[in-house]
GUFITI-516359 format. One line per 2 residues: number of its first residue (from 1); their letters; for each residue z, x, y of C-alpha. Coordinates in nm, 2 decimals. Each point is the difference from the previous one (the first is absolute). Layout:
<nodes>
NUM = A = Z,X,Y ~ ... $
</nodes>
This chain:
<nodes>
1 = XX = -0.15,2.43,-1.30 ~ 0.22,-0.28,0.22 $
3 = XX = -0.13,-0.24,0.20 ~ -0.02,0.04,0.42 $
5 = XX = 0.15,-0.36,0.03 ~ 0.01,-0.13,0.37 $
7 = XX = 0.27,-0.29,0.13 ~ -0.12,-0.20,0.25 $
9 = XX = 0.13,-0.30,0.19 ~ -0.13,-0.24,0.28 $
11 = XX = 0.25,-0.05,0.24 ~ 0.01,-0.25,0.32 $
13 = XX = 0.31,-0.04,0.19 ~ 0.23,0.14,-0.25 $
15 = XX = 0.26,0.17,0.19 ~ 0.31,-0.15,-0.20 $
17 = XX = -0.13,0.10,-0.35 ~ -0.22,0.34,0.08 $
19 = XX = 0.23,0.31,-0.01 ~ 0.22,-0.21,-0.31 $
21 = XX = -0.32,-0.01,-0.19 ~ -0.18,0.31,0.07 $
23 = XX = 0.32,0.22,-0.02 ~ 0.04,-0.17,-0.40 $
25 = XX = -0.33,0.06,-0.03 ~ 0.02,0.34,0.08 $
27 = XX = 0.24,0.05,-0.31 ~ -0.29,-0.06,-0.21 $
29 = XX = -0.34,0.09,0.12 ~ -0.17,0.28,0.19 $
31 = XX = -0.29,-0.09,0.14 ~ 0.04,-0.34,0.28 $
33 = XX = -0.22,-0.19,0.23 ~ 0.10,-0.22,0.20 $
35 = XX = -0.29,-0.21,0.22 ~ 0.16,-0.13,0.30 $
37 = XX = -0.16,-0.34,0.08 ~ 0.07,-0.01,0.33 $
39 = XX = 0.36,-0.07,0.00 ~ 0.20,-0.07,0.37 $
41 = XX = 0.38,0.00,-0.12 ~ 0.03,0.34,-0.01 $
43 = XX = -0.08,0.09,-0.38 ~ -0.25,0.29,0.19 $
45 = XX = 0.30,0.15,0.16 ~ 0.22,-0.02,-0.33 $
47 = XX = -0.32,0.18,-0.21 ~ 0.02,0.28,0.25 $
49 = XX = 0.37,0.09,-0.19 ~ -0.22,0.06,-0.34 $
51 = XX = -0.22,0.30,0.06 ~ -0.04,0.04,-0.40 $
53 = XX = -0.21,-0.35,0.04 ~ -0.40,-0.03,0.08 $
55 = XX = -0.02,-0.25,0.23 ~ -0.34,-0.16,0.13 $
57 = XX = 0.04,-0.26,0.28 ~ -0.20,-0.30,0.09 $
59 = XX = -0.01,-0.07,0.36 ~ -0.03,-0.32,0.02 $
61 = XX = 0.08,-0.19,-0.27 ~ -0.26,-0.06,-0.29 $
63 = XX = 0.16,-0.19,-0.26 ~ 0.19,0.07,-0.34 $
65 = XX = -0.34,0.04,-0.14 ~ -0.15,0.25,0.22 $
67 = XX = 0.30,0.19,-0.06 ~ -0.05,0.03,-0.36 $
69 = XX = -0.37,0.09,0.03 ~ 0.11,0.28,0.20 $
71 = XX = 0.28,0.10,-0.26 ~ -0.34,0.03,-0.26 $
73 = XX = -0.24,0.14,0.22 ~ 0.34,0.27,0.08 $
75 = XX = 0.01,0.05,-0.42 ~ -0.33,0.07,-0.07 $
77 = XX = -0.05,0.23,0.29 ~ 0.28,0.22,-0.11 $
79 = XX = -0.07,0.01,-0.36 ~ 0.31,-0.22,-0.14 $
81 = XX = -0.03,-0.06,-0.35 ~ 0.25,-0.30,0.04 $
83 = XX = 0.03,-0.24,0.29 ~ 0.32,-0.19,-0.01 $
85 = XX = 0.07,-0.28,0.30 ~ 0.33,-0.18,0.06 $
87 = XX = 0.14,-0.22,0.29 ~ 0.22,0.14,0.23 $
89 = XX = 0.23,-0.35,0.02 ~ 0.22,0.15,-0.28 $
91 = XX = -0.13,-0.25,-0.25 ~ -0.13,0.32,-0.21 $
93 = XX = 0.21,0.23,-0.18 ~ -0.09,0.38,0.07 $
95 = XX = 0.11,0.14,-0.30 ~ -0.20,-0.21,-0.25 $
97 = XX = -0.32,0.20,0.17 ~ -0.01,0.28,-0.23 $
99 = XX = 0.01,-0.26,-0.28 ~ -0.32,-0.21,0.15 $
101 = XX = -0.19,0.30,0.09 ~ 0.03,0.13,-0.39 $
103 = XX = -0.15,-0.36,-0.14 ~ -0.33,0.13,0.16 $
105 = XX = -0.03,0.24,-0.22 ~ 0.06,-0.25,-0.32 $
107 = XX = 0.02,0.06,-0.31 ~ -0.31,-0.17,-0.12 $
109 = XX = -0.19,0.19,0.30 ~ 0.03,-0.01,0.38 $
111 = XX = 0.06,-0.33,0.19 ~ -0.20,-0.06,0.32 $
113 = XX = 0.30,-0.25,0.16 ~ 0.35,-0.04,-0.15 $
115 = XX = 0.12,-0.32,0.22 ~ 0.37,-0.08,0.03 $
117 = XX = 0.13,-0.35,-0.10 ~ 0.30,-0.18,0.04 $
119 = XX = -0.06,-0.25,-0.19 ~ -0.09,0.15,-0.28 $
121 = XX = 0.37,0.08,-0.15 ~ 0.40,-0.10,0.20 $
123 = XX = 0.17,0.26,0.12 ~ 0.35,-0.02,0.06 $
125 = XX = 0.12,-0.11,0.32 ~ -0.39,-0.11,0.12 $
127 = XX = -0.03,-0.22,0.31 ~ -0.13,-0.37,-0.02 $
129 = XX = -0.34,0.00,0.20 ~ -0.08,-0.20,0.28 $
131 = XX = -0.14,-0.33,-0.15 ~ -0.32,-0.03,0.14 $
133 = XX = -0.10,0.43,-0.02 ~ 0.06,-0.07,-0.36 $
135 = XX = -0.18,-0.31,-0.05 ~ -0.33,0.18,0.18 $
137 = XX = 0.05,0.31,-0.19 ~ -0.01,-0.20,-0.36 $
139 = XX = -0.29,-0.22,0.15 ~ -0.20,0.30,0.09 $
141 = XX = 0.10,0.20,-0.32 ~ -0.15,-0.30,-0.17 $
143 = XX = -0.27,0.03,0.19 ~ -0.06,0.36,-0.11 $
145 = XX = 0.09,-0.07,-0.35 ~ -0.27,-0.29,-0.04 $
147 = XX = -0.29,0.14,0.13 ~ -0.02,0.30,-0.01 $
149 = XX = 0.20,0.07,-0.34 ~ 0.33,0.20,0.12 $
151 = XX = 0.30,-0.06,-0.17 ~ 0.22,0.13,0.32 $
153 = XX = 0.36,-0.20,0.07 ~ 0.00,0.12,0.36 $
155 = XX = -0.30,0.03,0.24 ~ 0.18,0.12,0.29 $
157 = XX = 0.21,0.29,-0.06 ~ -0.04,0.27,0.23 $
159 = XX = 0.16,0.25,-0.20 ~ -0.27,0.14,-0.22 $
161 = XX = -0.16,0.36,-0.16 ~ -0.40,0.07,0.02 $
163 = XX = -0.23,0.27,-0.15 ~ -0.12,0.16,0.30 $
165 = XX = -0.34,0.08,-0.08 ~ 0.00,-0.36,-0.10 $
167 = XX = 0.06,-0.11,0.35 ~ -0.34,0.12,0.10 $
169 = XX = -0.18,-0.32,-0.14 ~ 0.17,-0.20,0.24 $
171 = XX = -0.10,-0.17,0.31 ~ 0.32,-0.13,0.18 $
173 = XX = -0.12,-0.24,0.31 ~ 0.30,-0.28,0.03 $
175 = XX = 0.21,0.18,0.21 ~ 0.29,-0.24,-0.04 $
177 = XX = 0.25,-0.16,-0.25 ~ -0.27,-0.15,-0.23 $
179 = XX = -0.15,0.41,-0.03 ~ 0.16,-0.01,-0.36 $
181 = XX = -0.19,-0.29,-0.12 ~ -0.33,0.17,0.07 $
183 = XX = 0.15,0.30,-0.18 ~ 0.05,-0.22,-0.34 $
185 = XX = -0.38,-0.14,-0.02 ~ -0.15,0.37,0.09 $
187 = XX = 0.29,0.20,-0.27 ~ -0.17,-0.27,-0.21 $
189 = XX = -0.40,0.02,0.08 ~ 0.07,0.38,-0.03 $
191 = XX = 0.09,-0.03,-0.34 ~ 0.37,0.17,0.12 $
193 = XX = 0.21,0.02,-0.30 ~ 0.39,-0.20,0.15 $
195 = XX = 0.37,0.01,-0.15 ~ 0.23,-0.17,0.13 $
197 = XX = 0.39,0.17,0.07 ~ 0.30,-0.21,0.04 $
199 = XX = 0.20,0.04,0.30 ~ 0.33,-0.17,0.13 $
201 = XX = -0.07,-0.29,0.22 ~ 0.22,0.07,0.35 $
203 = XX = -0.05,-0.21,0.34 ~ 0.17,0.15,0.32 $
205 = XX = -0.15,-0.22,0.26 ~ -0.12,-0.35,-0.12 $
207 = XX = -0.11,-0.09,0.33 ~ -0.26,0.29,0.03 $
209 = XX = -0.30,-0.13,0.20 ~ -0.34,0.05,-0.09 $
211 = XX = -0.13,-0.10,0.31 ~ -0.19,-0.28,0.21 $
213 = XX = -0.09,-0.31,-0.25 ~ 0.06,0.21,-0.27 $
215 = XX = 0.38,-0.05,-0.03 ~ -0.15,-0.37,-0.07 $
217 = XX = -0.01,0.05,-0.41 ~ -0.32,-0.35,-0.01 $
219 = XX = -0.17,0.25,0.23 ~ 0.04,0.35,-0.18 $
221 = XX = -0.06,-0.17,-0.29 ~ -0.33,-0.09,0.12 $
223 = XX = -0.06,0.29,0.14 ~ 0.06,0.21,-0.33 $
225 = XX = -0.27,-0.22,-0.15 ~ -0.20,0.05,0.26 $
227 = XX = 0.04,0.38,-0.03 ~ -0.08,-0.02,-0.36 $
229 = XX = -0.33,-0.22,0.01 ~ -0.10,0.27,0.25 $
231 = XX = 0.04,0.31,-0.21 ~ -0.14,-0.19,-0.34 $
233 = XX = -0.34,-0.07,0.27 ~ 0.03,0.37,0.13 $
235 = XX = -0.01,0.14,-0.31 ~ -0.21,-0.21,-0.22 $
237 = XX = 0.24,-0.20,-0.21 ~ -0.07,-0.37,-0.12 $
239 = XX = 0.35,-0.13,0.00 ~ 0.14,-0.21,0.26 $
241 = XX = 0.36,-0.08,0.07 ~ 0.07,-0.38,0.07 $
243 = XX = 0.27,-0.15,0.19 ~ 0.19,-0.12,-0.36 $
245 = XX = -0.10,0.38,-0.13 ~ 0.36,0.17,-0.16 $
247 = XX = 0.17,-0.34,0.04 ~ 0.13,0.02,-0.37 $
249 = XX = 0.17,0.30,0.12 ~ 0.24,-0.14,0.19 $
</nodes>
């Protein structure tokens, strides 16, 4: 029996890369969702020329992690049996989604997350990241790796592939940038079994903003520990992550 796999992908203001990505992404998937976060460029009006693609809108703005919340809550309501989620920036590659959507159902028995990396292998032709993105994602990978006994390479990949039903232990509050980091410590209270999948490493727009004092990288540093500390408290877990946690990382 195949798998109902659903696509979905956050999108805010992406009016240059929406139609590119979502007409290649057409070429290999059926089923696509795409939660408009608000967006005021005119990626509404280009999502109107793609009947063939759910679309559920947030008016205003909620933040990249309300969007993915919604993209689970969507899954589960509909009975997917695979939930995959990409960015809509053209960082991800379309046709490798048939390939992460078939790692949930493993060999050695299903896989509740299958988390793209790209760090975990080179690809040829892969972009140099942005110094200080990369230096928080290996601090906070550390950080993950430490204490609560991962062994991930990437802790911020959006593109990844979830059981469905396993989606139902979750309880998604950060609504924001730092939503994935309280994702890792509940996949790991839940007991969620994780692969990771290499993907290339590709950087359109350097300059992306993450907005207000988080484009300073001391202060969404701090703030991803902060995030942390405050899921480990919400759900019970003794670890704490230090200012100097992940620092071999780097």
């Amino acid at each position: 029996m195949s798998q109902r796999i659903l696509t979905a992908l956050p999108v805010y203001n992406e009016v240059s890369h929406v139609a590119g990505v979502l007409s290649e992404l057409q070429n290999h998937t059926k089923d696509i969702l795409v939660v408009n976060d608000g967006s005021t460029d005119g990626t509404a009006q280009v999502l109107k020329s793609f009947p063939d693609v759910k679309v559920v809108h947030h008016n205003p703005n909620r933040g990249y992690g309300a969007a993915l919340a919604t993209a689970f809550e969507y899954a589960l309501k509909h009975n997917f049996d695979v939930l995959v989620t990409m960015d809509c920036d053209g960082q991800h590659q379309p046709y490798l989604v048939q390939q992460i959507a078939a790692m949930v159902q493993g060999a050695d028995g299903p896989v509740d997350m299958v988390s793209g990396s790209r760090y975990l292998k080179q690809f040829s032709g892969d972009s140099i990241p942005p110094i200080e993105r990369r230096r928080i994602n290996a601090r906070i990978t550390g950080c993950l790796n430490e204490q609560l006994g991962l062994s991930i390479t990437d802790a911020f990949c959006g593109f990844k592939a979830y059981r469905v039903p396993a989606l139902a232990g979750l309880d998604i509050t950060d609504t924001g940038y730092a939503m994935p980091l309280q994702l890792w410590v509940q996949a790991v209270d839940l007991g969620w079994k994780i692969q990771e999948f290499a993907v290339p490493l590709i950087y359109l727009d350097e300059k992306r903003s993450f907005g207000g004092s988080l484009d300073d990288a001391a202060i969404r540093l701090a703030h991803y520990h902060s995030v942390l500390n405050t899921e480990l408290e919400r759900r019970g877990m003794s670890q704490r992550f230090t200012a100097d946690c992940g620092s071999s990382a780097e």
